[in-house]
C-alpha positions as CSV (number, residue, x, y, z in Angstrom):
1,X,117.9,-20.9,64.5
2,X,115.8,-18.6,62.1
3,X,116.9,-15.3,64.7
4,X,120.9,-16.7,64.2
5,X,121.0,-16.9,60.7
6,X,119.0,-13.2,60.3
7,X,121.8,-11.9,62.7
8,X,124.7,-13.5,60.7
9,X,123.3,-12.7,57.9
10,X,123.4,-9.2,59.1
11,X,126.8,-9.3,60.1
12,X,128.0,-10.5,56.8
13,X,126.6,-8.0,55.1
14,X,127.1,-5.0,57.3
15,X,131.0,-6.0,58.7
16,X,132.9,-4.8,55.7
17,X,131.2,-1.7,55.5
18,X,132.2,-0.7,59.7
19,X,135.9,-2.0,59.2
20,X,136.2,0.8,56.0
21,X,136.7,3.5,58.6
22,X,137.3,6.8,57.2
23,X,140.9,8.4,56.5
24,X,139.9,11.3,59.1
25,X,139.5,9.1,61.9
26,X,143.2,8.7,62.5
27,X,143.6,5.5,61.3
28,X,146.8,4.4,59.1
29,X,145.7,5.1,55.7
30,X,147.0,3.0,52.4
31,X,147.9,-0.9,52.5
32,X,147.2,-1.1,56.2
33,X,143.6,-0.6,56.2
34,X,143.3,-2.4,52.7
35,X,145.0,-5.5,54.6
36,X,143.0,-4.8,57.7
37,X,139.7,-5.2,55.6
38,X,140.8,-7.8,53.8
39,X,141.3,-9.9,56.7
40,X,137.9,-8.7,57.9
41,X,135.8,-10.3,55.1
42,X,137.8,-13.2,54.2
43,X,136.9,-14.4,58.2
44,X,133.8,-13.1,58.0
45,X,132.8,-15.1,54.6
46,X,134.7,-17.9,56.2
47,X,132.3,-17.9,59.2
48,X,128.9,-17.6,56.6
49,X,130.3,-20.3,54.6
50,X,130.8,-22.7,58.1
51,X,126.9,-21.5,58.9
52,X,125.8,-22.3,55.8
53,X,127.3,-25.9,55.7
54,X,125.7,-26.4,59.5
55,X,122.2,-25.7,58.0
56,X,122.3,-27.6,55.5
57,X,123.5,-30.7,57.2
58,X,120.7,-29.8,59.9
59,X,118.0,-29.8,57.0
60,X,119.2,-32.7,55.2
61,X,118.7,-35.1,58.6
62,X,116.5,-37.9,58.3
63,X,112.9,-37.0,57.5
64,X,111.0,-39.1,59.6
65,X,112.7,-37.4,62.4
66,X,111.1,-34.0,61.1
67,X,107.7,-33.2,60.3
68,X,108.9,-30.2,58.7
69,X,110.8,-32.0,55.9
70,X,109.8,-31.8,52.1
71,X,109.8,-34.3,49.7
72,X,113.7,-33.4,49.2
73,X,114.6,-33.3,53.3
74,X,114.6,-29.4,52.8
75,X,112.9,-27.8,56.0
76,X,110.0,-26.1,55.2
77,X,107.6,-23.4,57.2
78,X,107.0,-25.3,60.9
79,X,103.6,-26.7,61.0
80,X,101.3,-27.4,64.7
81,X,103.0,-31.4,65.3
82,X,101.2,-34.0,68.3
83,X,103.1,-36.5,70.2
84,X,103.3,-40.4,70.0
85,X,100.6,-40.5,72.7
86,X,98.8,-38.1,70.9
87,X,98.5,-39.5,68.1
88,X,97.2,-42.9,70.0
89,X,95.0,-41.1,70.8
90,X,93.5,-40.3,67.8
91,X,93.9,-43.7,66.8
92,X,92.0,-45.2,69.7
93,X,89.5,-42.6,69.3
94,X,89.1,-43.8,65.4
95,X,89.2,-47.7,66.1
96,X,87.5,-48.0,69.7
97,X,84.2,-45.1,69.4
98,X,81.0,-46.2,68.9
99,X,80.6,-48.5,66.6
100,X,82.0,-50.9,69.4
101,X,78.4,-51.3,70.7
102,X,77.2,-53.5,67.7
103,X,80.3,-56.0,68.2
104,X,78.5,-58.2,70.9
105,X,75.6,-58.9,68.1
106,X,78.1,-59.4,65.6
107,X,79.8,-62.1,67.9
108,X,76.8,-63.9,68.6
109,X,75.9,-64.2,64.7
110,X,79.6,-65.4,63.9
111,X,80.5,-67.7,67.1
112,X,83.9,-68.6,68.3
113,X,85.2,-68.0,64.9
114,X,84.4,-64.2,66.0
115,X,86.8,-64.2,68.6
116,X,89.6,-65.5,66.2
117,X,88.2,-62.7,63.6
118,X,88.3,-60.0,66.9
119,X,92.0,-60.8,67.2
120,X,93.0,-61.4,63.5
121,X,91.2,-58.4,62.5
122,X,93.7,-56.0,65.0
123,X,96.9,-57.5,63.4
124,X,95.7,-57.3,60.1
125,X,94.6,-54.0,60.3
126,X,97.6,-52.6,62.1
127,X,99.6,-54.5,59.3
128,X,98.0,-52.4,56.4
129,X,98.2,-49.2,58.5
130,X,101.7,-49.8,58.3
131,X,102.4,-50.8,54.9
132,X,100.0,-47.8,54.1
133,X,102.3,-45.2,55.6
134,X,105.6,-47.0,53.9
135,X,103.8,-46.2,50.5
136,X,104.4,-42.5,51.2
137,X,108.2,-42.9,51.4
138,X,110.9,-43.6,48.4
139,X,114.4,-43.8,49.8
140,X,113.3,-42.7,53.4
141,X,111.9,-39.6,52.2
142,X,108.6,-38.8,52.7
143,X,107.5,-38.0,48.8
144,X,103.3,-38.5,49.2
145,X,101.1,-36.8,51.7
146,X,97.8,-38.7,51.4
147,X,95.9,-40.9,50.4
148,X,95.1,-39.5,47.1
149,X,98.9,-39.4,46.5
150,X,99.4,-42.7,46.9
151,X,96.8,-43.9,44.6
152,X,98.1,-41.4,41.3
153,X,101.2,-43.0,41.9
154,X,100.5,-46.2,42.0
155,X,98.2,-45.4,38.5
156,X,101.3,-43.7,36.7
157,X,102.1,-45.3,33.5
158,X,99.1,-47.4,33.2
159,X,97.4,-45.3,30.8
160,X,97.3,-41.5,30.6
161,X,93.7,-40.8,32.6
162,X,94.4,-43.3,35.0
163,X,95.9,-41.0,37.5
164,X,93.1,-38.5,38.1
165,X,90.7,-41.4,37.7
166,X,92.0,-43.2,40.6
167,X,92.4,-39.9,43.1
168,X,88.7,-39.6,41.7
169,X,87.8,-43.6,42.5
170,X,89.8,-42.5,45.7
171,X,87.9,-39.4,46.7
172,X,84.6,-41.3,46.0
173,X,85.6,-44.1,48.0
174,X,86.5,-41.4,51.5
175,X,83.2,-39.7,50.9
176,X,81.3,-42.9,51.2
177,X,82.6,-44.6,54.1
178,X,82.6,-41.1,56.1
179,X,79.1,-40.1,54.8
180,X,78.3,-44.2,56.0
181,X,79.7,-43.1,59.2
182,X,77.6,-40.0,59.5
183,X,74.5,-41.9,59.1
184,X,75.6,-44.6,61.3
185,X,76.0,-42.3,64.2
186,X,72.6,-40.7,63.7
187,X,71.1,-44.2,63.1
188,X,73.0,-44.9,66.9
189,X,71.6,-40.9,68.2
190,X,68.2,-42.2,67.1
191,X,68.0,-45.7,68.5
192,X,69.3,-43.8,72.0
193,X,67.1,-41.0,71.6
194,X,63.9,-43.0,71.0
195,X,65.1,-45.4,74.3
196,X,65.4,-42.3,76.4
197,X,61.6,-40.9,75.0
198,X,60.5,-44.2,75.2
199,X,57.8,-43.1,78.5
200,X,57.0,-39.8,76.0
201,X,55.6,-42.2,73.2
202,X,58.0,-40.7,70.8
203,X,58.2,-42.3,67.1
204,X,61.2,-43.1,65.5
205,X,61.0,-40.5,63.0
206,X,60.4,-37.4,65.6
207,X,63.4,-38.6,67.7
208,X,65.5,-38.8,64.0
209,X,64.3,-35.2,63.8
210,X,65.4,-34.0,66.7
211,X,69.1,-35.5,66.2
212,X,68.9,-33.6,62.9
213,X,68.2,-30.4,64.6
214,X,71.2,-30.9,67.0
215,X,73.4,-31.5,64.2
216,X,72.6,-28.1,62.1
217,X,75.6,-25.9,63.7
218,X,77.9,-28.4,61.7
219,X,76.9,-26.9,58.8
220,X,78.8,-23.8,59.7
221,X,81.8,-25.5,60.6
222,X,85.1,-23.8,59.7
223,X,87.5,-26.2,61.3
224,X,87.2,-28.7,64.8
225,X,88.6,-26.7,67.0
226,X,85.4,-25.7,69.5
227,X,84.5,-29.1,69.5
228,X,87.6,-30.8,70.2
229,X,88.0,-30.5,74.3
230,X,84.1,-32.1,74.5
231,X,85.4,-35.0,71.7
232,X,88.2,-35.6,74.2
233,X,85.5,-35.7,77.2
234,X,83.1,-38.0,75.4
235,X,85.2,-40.2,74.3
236,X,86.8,-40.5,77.6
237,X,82.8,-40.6,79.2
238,X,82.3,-43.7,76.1
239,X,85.4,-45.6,78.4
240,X,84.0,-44.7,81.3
241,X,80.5,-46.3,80.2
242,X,82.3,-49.5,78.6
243,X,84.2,-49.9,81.7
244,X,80.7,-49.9,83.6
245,X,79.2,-52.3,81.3
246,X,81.5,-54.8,81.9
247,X,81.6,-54.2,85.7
248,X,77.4,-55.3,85.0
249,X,78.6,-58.3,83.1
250,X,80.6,-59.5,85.8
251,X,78.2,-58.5,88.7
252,X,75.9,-61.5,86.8
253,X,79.0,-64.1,86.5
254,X,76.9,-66.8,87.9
255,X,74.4,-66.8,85.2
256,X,76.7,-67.0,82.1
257,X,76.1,-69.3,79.4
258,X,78.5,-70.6,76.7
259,X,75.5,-72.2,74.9
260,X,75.2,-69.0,72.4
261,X,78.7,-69.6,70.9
262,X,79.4,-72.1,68.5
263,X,81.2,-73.1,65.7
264,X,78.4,-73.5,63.3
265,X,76.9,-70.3,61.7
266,X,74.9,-69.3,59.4
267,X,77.2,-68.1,56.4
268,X,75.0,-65.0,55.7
269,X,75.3,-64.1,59.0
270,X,78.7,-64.7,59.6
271,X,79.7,-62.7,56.3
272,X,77.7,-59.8,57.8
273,X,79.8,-60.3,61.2
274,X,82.9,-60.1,59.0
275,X,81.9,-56.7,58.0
276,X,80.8,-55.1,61.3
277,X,84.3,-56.6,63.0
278,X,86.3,-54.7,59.6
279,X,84.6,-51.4,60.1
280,X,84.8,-51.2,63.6
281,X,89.0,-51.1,63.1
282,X,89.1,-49.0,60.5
283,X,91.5,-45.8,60.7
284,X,93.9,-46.0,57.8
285,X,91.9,-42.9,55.9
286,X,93.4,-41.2,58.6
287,X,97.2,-42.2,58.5
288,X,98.9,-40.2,56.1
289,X,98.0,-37.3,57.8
290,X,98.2,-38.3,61.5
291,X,101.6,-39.8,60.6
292,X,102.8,-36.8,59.2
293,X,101.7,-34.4,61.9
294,X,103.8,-36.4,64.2
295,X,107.3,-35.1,66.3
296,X,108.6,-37.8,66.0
297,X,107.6,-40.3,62.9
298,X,109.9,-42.9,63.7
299,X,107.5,-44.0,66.4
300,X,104.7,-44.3,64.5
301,X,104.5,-48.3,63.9
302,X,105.0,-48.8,67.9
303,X,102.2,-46.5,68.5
304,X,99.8,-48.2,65.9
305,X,100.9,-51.5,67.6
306,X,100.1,-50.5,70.8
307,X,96.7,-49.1,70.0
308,X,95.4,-51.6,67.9
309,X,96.8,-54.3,70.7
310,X,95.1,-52.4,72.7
311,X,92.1,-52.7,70.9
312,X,91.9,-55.8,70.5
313,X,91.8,-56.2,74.5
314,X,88.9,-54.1,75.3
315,X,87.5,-55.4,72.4
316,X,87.3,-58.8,72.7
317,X,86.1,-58.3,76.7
318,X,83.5,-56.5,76.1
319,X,81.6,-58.5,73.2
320,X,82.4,-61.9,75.1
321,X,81.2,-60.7,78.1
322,X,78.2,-59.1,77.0
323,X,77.5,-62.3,74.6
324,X,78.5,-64.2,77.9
325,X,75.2,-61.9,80.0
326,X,73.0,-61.9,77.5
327,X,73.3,-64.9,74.9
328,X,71.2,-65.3,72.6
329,X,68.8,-62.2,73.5
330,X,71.8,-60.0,73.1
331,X,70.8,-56.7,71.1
332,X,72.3,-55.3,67.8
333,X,73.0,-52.3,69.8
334,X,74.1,-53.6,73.6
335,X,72.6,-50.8,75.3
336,X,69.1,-52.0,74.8
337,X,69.6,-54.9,77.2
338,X,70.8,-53.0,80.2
339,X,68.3,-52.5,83.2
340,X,65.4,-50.0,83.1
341,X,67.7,-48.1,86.4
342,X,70.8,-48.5,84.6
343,X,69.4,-47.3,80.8
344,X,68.7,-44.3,80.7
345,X,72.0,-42.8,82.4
346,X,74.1,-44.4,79.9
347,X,71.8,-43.7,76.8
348,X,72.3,-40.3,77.4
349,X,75.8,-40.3,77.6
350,X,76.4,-42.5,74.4
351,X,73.1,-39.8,72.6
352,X,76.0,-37.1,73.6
353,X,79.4,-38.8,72.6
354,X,77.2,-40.2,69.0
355,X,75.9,-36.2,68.4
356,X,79.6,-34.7,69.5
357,X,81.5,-37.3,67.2
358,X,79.6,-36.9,64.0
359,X,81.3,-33.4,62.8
360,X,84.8,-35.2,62.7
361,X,83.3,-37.3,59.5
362,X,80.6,-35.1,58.6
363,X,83.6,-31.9,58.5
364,X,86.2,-34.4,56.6
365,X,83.8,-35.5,53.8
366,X,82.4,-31.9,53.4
367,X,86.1,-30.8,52.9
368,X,86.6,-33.4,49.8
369,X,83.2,-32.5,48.3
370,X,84.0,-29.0,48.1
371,X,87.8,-29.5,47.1
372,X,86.3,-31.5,44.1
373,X,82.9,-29.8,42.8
374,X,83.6,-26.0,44.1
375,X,87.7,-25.7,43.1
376,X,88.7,-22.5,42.8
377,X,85.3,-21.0,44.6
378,X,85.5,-19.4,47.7
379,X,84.5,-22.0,50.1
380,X,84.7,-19.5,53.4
381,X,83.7,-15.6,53.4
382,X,84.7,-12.8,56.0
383,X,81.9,-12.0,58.5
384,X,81.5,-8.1,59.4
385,X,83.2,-8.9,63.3
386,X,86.4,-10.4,61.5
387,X,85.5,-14.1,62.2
388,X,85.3,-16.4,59.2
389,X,81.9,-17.6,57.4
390,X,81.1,-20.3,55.1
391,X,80.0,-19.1,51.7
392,X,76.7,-20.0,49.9
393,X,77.9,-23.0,47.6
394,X,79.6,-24.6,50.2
395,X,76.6,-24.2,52.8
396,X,74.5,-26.0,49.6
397,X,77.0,-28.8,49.6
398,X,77.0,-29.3,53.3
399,X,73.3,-29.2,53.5
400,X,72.7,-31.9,50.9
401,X,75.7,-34.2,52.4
402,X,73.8,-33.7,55.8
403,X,69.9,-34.1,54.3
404,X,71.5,-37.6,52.5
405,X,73.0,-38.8,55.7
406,X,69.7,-38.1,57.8
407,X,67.4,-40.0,54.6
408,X,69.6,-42.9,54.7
409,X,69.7,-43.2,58.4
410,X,65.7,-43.3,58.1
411,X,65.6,-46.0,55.1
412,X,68.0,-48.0,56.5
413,X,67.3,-48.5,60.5
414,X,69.1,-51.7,61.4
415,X,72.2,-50.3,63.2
416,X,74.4,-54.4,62.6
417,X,73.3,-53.9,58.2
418,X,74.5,-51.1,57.9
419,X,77.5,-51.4,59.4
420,X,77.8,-54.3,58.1
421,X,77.0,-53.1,54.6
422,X,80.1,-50.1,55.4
423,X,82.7,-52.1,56.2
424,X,81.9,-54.9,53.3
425,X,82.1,-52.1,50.8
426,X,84.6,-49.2,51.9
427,X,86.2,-50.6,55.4
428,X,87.5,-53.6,53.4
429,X,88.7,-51.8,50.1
430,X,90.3,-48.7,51.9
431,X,91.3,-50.9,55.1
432,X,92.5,-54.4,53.1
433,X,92.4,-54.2,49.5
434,X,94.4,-50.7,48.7
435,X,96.8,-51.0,50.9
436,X,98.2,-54.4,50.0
437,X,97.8,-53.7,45.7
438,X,99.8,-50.2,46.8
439,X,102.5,-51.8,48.5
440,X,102.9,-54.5,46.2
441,X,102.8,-52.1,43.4
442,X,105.0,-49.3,44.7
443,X,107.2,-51.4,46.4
444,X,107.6,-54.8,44.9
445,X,111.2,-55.0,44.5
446,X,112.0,-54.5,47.6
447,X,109.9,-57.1,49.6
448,X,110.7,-60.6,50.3
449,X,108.7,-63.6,49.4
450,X,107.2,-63.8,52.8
451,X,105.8,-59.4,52.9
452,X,104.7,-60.4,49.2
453,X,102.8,-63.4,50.6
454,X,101.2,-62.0,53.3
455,X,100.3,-59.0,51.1
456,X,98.6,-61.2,48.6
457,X,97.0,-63.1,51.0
458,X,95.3,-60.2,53.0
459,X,94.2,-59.1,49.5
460,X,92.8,-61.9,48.2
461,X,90.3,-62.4,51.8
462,X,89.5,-58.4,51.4
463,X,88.4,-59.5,47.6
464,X,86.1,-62.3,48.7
465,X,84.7,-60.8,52.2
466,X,83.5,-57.4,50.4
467,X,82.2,-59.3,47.9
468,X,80.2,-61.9,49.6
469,X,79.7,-59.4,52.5
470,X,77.8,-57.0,50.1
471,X,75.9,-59.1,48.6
472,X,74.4,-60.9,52.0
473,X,74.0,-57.4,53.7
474,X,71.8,-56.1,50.6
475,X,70.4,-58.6,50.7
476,X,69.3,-58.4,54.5
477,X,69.0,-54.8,54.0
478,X,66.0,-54.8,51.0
479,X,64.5,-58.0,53.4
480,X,64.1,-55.4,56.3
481,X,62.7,-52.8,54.1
């Protein structure tokens, strides 16, 4: 389209010119050629005007059909766009990694009601992702870009600070739960790592070192692309391994036992269980961007539907059927209680999908650290070969965000807390509290009684599971110390 409009452009400007031929060139001098060009650019502006009115129809089309379209339907400069099933993909790769190993502890601490929370957790989470994404729109056009956005609108009018207060609360709130999730999967490298060593004598610590060690390259980090065919790999190795686990379950059918499920729990434990079940769904950080990278946005609530039904599925299977195996002995990380033959194949292949994961989170939270505390300093410098380096202050930022995740992931050793402790604090506010007080805010008078309902409702349980579930996982947490 660009390559039309440069040639028409072209000819409009250039066609008058070539129809004013010369007196000396034999043609009929006077009115004749006056008429003759005349003619000539009236057709010819009639033609640009035509083109013109075809563009701008073309641009004005509905935004959620084009990724391309500003917050006034105006194309702007293309941009790289993904597919429905590539953006599942992302998704699943968000909502179904590793974290899916501590869910067969968390179902034993919580019962049957675990199940019900396994499934309710999928559609309430898919919900919010949705109404999340709505909150960038006004009119059907897409006005916000991210989760910032959203918040400093929602903020406007309340008082003058309140705007860059809340992107701040936002940003502060990102950093967290990715910095949480960084520590989680060296907390989950460790626990693997020491398994593997565990004929070597290896402490804890020394096998938290070495997963520090492997780690460093992310610290030079300039964007994902290296690592994203072996992300793709590993994660599709992590199905592969879930898929073998549950093949193991079922080998030892005969021996299952319903006796570890039941409806009474302990409430400290079951709060905790809340938490880990949260965090292991959460992706809605994610969405704004993911949804607006899309070809085609208009599929974007069938995908998350799918994936997060989906989800659910594999999900469910493979803490029931581990809880099922196992019972009561069943392990805050479900690797532990697999076979001494069986072990040490998969340990490696979860210590390799937990090392190649962490610089998705570890890159993301680097990026809003340096957005907020460098600014305007250069965050990347030109090596001497052409390639791209990363400058001095932002290597200083990276380092500390990488020295805090490897600290925490030494003071805080149980895998099910911590988790736990995540998704009670930032899984619930960014997955079920925001979302809900944004679309109720933004949108208000344009929901019925029954969106408002289940809006308030979804906020009022995020309100009382973060709260109690913080409190019981410190508590459990400074017990363990």
């Amino acid at each position: 389209m660009c390559v039309v409009m440069l040639v028409c452009f072209r000819y409009c400007v250039y066609r008058p010119s070539v129809s004013q031929t010369p007196p000396e060139q034999g043609l009929p001098e006077g009115g004749g050629v006056k008429s003759q060009g005349r003619e000539t650019v009236e057709g010819t502006t009639e033609f640009c005007t035509r083109l013109e009115e075809e563009r701008a129809r073309m641009s004005s089309a509905d935004p959620r059909q084009s990724p391309n379209a500003g917050p006034t339907g105006l194309t702007q400069n293309p941009s790289p766009t993904i597919t429905a099933w590539e953006a599942g993909w992302n998704v699943t790769n968000a909502i179904q990694g590793i974290f899916v190993l501590g869910l067969p502890f968390a179902l034993v601490q919580s019962g049957y009601v675990g199940l019900v929370l396994l499934v309710l957790s999928a559609w309430v989470c898919n919900h919010t992702g949705r109404i999340l994404v709505a909150c960038l729109y006004e009119e059907e056009q897409r006005v916000r870009h991210s989760y910032q956005d959203i918040v400093e609108a929602c903020c406007k009018g309340l008082w003058p600070y309140w705007p860059g207060l809340g992107g701040w609360m936002v940003n502060v709130a990102q950093v967290i739960e990715l910095m949480m999730t960084c520590t989680l999967y060296l907390v989950v490298s460790t626990s693997l790592l020491s398994d593997s060593l565990s004929g070597l004598a290896v402490s804890r610590s020394v096998c938290s070192l070495l997963s520090l060690i492997f780690l460093l390259p992310c610290l030079m980090l300039t964007d994902l692309r290296p690592v994203s065919t072996l992300s793709l790999l590993c994660s599709l190795a992590h199905m592969l391994i879930s898929l073998l686990v549950m093949l193991y379950c079922l080998s030892r059918a005969s021996s299952w036992s319903w006796s570890c499920l039941s409806l009474s729990v302990d409430p400290e434990d079951f709060l905790v269980s809340v938490g880990v079940i949260i965090f292991s769904y959460t992706s809605q950080i994610f969405l704004p961007p993911l949804e607006g990278s899309m070809e085609n946005r208009g599929q974007f609530d069938a995908m998350l539907g799918w994936t997060h039904a989906a989800a659910c599925i594999m999900k469910t299977m493979f803490a029931l059927l581990a809880v099922l195996t196992w019972g009561a002995e069943t392990s805050e990380v479900i690797t532990d209680n697999l076979p001494s033959d069986l072990r040490p194949l998969i340990n490696l292949c979860l210590l390799a999908k937990a090392l190649l994961s962490f610089p998705l989170p570890f890159y993301s939270a680097a990026e809003i650290l340096q957005s907020c505390l460098l600014r305007d300093s250069a965050v990347s410098t030109s090596s001497p070969h052409g390639g791209r380096g990363v400058s001095r202050l932002a290597l200083l930022v990276r380092s500390s965000l990488l020295m805090t995740s490897y600290l925490l992931a030494l003071l805080v050793p149980r895998f099910s807390l911590l988790m736990g402790l995540t998704g009670s604090v930032t899984g619930a506010a960014m997955t079920l509290i925001l979302p809900c007080l944004f679309h109720l805010r933004l949108r208000w008078g344009r929901l019925t009684s029954r969106d408002r309902l289940v809006d308030v409702g979804i906020l009022s349980l995020g309100l009382i599971c973060s709260v109690s579930g913080v409190i019981c996982s410190l508590k459990r947490l400074v017990e363990g110390l």
